[in-house]
N, C-alpha and C positions, 0 to 999 in steps of 0.2 A: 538151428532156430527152435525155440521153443514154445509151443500152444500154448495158451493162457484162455480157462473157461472163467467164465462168470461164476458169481458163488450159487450154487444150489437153493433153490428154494425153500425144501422143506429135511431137516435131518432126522436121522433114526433114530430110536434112544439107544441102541447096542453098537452102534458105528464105533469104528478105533479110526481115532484122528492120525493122521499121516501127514505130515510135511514134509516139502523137500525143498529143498533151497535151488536156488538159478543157479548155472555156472553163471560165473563171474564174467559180466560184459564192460564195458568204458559206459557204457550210456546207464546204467544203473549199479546199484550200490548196493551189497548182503547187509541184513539186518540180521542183528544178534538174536541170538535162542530168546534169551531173556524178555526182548523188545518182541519178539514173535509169539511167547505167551502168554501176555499180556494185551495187544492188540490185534492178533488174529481171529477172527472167527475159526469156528471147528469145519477143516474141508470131513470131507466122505470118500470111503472107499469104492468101487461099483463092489467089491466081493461081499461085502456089507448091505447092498442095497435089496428094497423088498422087491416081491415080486412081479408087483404091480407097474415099475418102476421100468422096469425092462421090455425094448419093443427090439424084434427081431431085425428091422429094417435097420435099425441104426448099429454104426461102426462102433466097435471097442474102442473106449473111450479111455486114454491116460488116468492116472491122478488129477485127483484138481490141486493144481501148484498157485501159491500166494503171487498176485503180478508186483511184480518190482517197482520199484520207486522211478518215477519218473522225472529229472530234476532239469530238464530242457529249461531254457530262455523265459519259451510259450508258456507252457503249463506252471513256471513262478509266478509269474502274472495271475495268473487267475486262480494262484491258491490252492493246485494240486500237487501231487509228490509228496505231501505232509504224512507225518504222524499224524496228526489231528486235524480230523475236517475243520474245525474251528481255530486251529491257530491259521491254517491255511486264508480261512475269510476274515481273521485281523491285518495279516501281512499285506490281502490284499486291496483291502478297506486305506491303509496307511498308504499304498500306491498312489491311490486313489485324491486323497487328502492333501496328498503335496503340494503346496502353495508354488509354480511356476512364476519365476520374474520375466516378464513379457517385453518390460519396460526397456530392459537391458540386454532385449536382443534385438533391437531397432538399431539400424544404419548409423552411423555418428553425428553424419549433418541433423537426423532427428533429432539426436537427443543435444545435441547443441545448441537447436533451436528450444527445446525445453529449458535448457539450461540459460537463454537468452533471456525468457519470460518471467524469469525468479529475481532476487532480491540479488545483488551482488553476495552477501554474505550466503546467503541460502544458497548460491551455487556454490560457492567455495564447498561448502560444508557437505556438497554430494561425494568429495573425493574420498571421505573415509566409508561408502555407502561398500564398493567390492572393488574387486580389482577391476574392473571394466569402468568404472564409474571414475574411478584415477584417471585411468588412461584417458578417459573424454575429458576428464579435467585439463591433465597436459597438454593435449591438444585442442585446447580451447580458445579460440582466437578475438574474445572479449575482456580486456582486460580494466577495470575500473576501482581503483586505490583513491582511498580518502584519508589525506595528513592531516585532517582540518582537528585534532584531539593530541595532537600529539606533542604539544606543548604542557596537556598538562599529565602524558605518561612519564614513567620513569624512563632513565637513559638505557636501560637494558634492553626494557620493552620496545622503544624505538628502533632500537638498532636491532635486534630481532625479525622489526617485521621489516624493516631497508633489507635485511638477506632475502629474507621470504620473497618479496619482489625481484631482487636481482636473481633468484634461482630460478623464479617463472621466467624475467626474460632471456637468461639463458638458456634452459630448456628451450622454448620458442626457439632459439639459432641455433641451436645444434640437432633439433629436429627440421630442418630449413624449412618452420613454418612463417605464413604470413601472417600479420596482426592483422584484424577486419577493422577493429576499435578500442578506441586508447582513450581514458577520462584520469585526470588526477585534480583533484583537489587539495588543496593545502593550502597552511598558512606559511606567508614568507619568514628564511630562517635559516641564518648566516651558514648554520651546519647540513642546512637540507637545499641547497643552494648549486651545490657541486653536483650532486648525488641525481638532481632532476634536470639538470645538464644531459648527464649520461641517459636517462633514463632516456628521455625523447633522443638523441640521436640512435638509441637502439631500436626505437620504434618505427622510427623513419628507415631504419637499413632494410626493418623487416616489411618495407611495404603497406604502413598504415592506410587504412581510407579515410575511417573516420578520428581525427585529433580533438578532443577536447581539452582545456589546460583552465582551470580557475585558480588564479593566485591570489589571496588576499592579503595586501599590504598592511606593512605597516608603515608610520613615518618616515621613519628611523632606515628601515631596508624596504626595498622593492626589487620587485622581480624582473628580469630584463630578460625578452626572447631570445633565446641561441638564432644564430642567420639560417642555422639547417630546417627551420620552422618553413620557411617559403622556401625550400630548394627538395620540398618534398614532392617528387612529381606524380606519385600515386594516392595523395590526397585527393580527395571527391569531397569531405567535407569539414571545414574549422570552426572552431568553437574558441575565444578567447577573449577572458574574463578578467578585468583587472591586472592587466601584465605592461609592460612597458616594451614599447618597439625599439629595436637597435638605433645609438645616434647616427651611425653611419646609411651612406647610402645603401638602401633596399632594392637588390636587381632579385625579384619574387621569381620563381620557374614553376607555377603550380597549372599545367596545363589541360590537367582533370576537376579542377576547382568547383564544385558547382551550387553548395553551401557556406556561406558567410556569414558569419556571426561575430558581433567586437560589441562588447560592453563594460562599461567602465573605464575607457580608454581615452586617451591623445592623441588622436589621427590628423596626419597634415594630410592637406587634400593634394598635394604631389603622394601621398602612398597609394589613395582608393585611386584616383589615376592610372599610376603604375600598375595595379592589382587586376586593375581591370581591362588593361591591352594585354597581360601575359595569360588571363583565363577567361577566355570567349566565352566560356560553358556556364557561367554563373548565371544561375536564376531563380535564388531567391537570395536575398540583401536582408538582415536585420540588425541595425546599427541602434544602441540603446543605452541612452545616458552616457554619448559620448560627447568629445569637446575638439576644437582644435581645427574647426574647417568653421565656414560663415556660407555659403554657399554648396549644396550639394546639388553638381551638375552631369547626371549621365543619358549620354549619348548613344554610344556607339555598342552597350548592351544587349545585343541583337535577342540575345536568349532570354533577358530578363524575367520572370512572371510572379514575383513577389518580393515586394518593399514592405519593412516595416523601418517605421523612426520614432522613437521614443525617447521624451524629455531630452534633446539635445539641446544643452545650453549653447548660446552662441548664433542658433543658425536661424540666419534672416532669410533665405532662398533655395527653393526647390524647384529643381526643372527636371521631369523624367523624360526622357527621348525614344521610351523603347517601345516600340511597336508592337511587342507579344505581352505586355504587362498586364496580367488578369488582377492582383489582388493589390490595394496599397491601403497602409493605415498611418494613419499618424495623430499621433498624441503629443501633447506639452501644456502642463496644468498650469504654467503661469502663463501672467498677461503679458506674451511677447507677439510682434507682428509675425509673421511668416509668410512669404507667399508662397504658393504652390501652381504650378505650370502641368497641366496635366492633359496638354492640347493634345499631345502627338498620340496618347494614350488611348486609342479609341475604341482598342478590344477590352476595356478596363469591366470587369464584373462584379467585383467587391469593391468598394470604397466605405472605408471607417474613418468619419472624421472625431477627436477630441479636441476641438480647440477653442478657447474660449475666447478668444479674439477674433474669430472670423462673427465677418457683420454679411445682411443679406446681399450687398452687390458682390462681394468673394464668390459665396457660396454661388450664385447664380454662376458666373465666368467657368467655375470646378464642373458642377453636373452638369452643365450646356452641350457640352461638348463629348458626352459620353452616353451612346443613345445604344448600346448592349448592355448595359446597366442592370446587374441582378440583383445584389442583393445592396441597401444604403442602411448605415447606423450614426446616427449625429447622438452627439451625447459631451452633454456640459457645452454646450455653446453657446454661451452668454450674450452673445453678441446678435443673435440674431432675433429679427422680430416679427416680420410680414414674408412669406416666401412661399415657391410654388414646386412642386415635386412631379413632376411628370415623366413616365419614360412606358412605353410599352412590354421591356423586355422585365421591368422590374418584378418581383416576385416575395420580397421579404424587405419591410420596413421598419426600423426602431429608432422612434425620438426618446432619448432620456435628460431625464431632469435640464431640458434649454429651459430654463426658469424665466428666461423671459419672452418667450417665443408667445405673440398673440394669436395669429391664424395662421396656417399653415393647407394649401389649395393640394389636395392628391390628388392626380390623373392617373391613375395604375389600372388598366382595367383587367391586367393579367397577376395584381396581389394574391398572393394566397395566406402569407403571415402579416401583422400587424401586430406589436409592442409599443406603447405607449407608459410613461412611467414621469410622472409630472403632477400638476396643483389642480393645474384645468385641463380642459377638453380643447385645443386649439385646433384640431383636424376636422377638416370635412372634405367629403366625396365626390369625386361627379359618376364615377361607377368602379362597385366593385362585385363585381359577378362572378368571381371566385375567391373568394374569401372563404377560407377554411378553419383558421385558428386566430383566437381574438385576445390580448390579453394589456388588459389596463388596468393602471396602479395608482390611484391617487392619495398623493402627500397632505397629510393637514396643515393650514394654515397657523401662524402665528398664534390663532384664538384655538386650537384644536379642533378646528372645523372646517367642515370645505362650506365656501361661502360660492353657489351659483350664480354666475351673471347672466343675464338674460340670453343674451347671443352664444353663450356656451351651454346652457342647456337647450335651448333650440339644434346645435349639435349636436348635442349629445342621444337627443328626441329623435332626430332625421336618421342619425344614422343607426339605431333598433330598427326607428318603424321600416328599414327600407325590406323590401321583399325576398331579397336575392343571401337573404341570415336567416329566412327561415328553413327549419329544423335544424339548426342550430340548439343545442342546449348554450344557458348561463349561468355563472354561478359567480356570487360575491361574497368575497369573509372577510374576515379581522381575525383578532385575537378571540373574540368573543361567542363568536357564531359564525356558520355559514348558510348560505341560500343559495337552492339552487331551484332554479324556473323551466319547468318543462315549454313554456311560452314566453317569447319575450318582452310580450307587451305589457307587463306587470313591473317590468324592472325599475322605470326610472320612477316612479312613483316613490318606491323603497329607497333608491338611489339618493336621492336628493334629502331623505331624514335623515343619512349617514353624518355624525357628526367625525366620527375618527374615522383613522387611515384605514382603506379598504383597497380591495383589489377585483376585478372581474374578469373571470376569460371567458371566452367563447368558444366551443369546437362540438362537433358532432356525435363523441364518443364520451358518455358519461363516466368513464370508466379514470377518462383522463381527467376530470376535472377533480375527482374527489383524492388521487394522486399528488394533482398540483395543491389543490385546499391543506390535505393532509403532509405533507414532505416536509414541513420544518416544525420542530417543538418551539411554545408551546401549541399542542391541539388544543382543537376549540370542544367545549363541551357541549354544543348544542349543533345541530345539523337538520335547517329548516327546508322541505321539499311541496314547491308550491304546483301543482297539476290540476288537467283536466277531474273533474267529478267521477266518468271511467275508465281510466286511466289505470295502468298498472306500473307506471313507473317508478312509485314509493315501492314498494314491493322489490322493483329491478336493485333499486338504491339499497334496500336492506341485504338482500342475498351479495350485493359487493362487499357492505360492510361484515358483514358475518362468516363470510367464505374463511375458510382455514382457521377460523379464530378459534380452535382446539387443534391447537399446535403449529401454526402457519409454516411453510417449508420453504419460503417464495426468498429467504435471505440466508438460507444455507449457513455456514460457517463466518458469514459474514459479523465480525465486531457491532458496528454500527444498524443495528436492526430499523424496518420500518416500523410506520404505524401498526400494523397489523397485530407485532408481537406484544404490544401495551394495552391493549383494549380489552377491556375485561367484560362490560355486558352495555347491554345496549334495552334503553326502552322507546316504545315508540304512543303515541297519541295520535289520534286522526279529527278532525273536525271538515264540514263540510258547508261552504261560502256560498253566496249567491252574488251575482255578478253585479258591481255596483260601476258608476261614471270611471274608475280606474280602471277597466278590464273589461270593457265593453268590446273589445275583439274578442273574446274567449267565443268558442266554436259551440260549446253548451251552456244552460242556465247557472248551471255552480261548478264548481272547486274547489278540489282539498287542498287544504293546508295539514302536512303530517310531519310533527316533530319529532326527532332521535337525538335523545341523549345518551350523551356515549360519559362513558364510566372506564377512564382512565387508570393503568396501574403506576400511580405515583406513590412518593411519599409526605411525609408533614409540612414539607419545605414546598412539596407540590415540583419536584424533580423527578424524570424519568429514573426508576428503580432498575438495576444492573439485573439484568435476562441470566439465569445459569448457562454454560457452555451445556452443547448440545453432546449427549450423548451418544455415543457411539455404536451404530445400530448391528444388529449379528445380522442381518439380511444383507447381503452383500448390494442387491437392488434399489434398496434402499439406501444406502451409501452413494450409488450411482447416480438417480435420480436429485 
């Protein structure tokens, strides 16, 4: 073993330098003469040293020998062993610096579920990322191919990507993985006809859940379901778009069934029959612009909890039988009868009607009988005119455009949403004592003006002044301006000089209203704020409008930016009222009226002007946030 002193302090001017080298060990390395007289300090001899130097008490001390090069693991790290103390602190500085991919040492179900939330294309595009990022490609058990362009690629390019798909679902069987989810879209096509044959029975061997298939026909050719489509018995859920059912008898085996979906189809009611005694487990049904049945009658759908029907030509009768049915909507924009049977349905909580042939005695037979009732939407029902809305459980109501609807009675006294979106005012209250969010949309008339009739603005009167909306804010705009009323007893005064289409909501949270005002181009250039005298609410209203308006962050990388990133400056005026026969609620003798005009970044055409892409920040925090 060999001692190693630290270098001396102070040197003689007469000292003779002495080096000697280590013997040679494994754990360090001789450095040459050359590299030694150049980067060594001058050791010292003791026969050399003064005499000051020397204390009797201490041992004969060796030479001082140069310590060796230390090239351990440890000490690379932290830049020791070097020739140079300073290459040593670059080498370890670059240690330091190296960017770790985090991403791609996450579990596979992780990154599959990443890989879930992206674009179809944009996962594909992860397999050339590394070789780990392959690998979760291959095993990737989402697979969703779009033929709908490939009529008008070349014949190369087609048949290039028919391989690329037959090589995924090979792979998939020779790694005996299972498909979770299968989508293909295409158009029908006598050469791609064969080829999506194969395709779905390969999906079905590997276990598909969920099938999706969209064929769009043509005249000429149509697409016809292979029988393996129902004899898939690890199906949970189908999707089928435009396809054509086999002529022959249908014996279905889907005993895990539990999403239904047929649109644009020809279904005899012997198939939803049959479909529906071989999978107990369906529950939810959405049948949409289909044809071929006159009556849809289900029974014995013990699991049911969601029906949708849309634009079904043909069908005069709907009976639902199932006892656990939470949600059901049905739409159909022409003037056909239909009736609906919705007795047995008594746990029903959603109901969406569109129909413009129900008249009020229907309507009444439909919600009579449905007294857990949350949330009701009628919209375009033409047919109705006098009617009464009651239910306790109810909690969100929306009339749209029943254009002929005259009064309309609410008993909700557990509301808390209200939409209305119409000419006039036809609702009135007997109580609503929680009412939280208010929002009404009036359409101009013929003449571009809303024309009040006495009894509708008496509604419209009653239900402001009622007590149970105050601290509520409101706020009303157009294209032109908006207003918003720290009290609401100022409103219909204003209300009724509106000659064009306007809108009002109500809700507690200022923050939401100037959100809803501002969410669609164009904004308004004016933004009127009517308050108490001391009141600091204009004030609240500016710091919303002004927050972030040097550089706003609140829409990230998002294309579609809000208001926020257009708004270039803001002025404001105050003037202050005194309380005349219109506002004679006000709590003090006067009220401001404070105007904000907002200064839009438009152009000459008065178009929202394209935002630059967002630069890329070197704060990594930054980035994050």
């Amino acid at each position: 073993m060999h001692q190693h002193y630290p270098k001396p302090k102070s040197y003689h001017q007469n000292t003779t330098t002495t080096y000697q080298q280590p013997p040679p060990d494994d754990s360090a390395k001789v450095m040459n003469k050359e590299d030694d007289d150049q980067n060594r300090p001058p050791a010292t001899d003791r026969r050399h040293t003064t005499a000051h130097q020397h204390n009797a008490e201490e041992p004969t001390k060796s030479p001082t020998i140069m310590q060796p090069m230390d090239l351990s693991s440890e000490n690379r790290k932290r830049g020791k062993g070097c020739l140079n103390e300073k290459e040593g602190t670059k080498r370890a500085k670059k240690k330091v610096d190296t960017k770790v991919d985090c991403i791609s040492e996450l579990p596979e179900p992780a990154l599959h579920q990443i890989l879930s939330l992206l674009h179809p294309k944009d996962a594909a595009r992860t397999c050339i990322l590394s070789k780990r990022w392959h690998q979760t490609w291959k095993s990737y058990q989402i697979l969703d191919f779009d033929f709908r362009r490939c009529h008008k690629m070349q014949k190369r390019l087609v048949e290039k990507y028919k391989n690329s798909m037959n090589l995924l679902l090979e792979s998939r069987k020779e790694q005996l993985l299972n498909i979770f989810k299968f989508r293909l879209r295409f158009i029908v096509n006598k050469k791609l006809l064969q080829d999506v044959d194969g395709w779905i029975s390969a999906v079905i061997e590997r276990n598909v859940k969920e099938l999706e298939i969209q064929a769009q026909s043509i005249p000429s050719v149509q697409f016809c379901l292979p029988m393996t489509v129902f004899r898939g018995s690890s199906i949970t859920a189908l999707n089928l778009n435009g396809c054509i059912l086999p002529t022959s008898e249908i014996k279905a085996d889907l005993p895990h069934l539990q999403k239904l979906s047929l649109k644009r189809m020809n279904i005899p009611l012997r198939f939803l029959v049959s479909l529906f005694s071989c999978s107990p487990l369906i529950d939810d049904l959405r049948l949409i612009e289909c044809t071929g049945f006159k009556t849809l009658s289900i029974g014995s759908a013990n699991e049911l909890k969601r029906v949708d029907v849309h634009k079904c030509h043909g069908l005069k009768s709907i009976v639902m039988g199932s006892p656990k049915l939470q949600s059901f909507w049905y739409f159909y924009e022409k003037k056909k009868v239909c009736t609906i049977n919705l007795v047995a349905c008594r746990a029903l909580k959603e109901l969406v009607l569109e129909y413009p042939r129900m008249n009020d005695e229907v309507f009444h037979e439909i919600i009579s009988e449905l007294p857990l009732l949350v949330k009701l939407v009628l919209s375009r029902c033409y047919g109705l005119r006098t009617i009464q809305i009651s239910g306790h459980k109810l909690k969100k109501l929306v009339v749209r455009r029943c254009r002929k609807l005259v009064e309309a009675q609410v008993d909700a006294p557990n509301l808390v949403s209200l939409e209305y979106y119409g000419q006039r005012m036809p609702l009135s209250f007997r109580t609503y004592s929680h009412l939280k969010e208010v929002f009404l949309r009036f359409e101009p008339t013929s003449k571009n003006k809303i024309a009040w009739k006495p009894e509708e603005a008496n509604r419209l009167q009653n239900f402001f002044d009622n007590d149970h909306l105050k601290g509520l804010k409101v706020m009303t705009w157009n294209k032109e301006k908006v207003d918003i009323f720290e009290d609401k007893s100022v409103l219909f005064d204003l209300l009724s000089k509106i000659k064009k289409s306007s809108s009002v909501k109500l809700s507690s949270c200022f923050h939401d209203l100037i959100t809803e005002a501002l969410k669609t181009w164009p904004y308004a250039p004016k933004l009127l704020v009517y308050s108490f005298g001391n009141s600091e609410f204009p004030e609240d209203i500016y710091k919303e409008l002004n927050e972030g308006k040097q550089g706003p962050k609140c829409c990230g990388y998002f294309k579609n930016k809000c208001w926020r990133h257009y708004l270039n400056s803001i002025k404001s005026e105050k003037w202050f009222c005194r309380s005349n026969e219109q506002s004679l609620s006000f709590a003090g003798p006067e009220w401001q009226y404070t105007q904000f005009e907002l200064d839009w970044n438009t152009d000459k055409r008065g178009w929202k002007k394209e935002i630059p892409p967002v630069q890329a920040s070197k704060n990594p925090i930054e980035l994050i946030a």
